[in-house]
N, C-alpha and C positions, 0 to 999 in steps of 0.2 A: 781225264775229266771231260775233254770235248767232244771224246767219243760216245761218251758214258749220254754227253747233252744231244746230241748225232743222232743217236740212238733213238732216242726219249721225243725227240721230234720225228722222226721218221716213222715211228709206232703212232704217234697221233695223228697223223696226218692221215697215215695208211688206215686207223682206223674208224678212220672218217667216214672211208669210202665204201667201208661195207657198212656204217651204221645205217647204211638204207634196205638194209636186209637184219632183221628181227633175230637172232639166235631163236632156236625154241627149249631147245637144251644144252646143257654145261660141254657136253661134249661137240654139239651143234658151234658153240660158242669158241670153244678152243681150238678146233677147225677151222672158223672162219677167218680166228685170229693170228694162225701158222700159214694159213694163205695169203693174207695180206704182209706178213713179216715175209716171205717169199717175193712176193712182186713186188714192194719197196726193196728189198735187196738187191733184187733182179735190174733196176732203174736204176741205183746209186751202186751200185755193186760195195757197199756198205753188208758187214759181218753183224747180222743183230742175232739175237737167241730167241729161240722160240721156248726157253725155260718160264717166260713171264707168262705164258700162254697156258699152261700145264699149271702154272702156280694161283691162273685166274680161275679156273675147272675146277682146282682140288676144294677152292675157296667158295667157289659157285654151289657146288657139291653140299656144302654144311650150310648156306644163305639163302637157296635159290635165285641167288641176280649173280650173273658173270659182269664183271667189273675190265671193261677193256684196259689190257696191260698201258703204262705210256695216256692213255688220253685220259681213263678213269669216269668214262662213259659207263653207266648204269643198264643193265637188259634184262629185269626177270624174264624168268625161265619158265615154263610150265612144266616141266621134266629134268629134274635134276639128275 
């Protein structure tokens, strides 16, 4: 469970840091979200998935807004 909270903080935090760069598409978006799950890894040496990432794309994909995994930051897309 703590890890699972570990986790869930560490994705929002990390994606915080690229909310200052705009996705423009779903894959734009899930990219930027496997980069940032990388350098928070990389800093806490903390195990996260980059599955929420893939699961925010597939979902972006049928909405056109990629929904950052963990923060649940909002970003249409113009290119799904």
């Amino acid at each position: 469970m703590h890890r699972i909270l570990f986790a869930a903080v560490i994705l929002s935090t990390s994606s915080a840091a690229w909310g200052q760069r705009q996705p423009t598409s779903c894959s734009m978006g899930a990219q930027m979200c496997k980069e940032s799950i990388s350098a928070a890894r990389d800093s806490t040496r903390v195990k996260t998935n980059p599955a929420g990432c893939e699961a925010a794309a597939a979902e972006c994909m049928k909405t056109g807004v990629f929904v950052g995994p963990g923060s649940g930051i909002r970003w249409p897309v113009a290119k799904k």
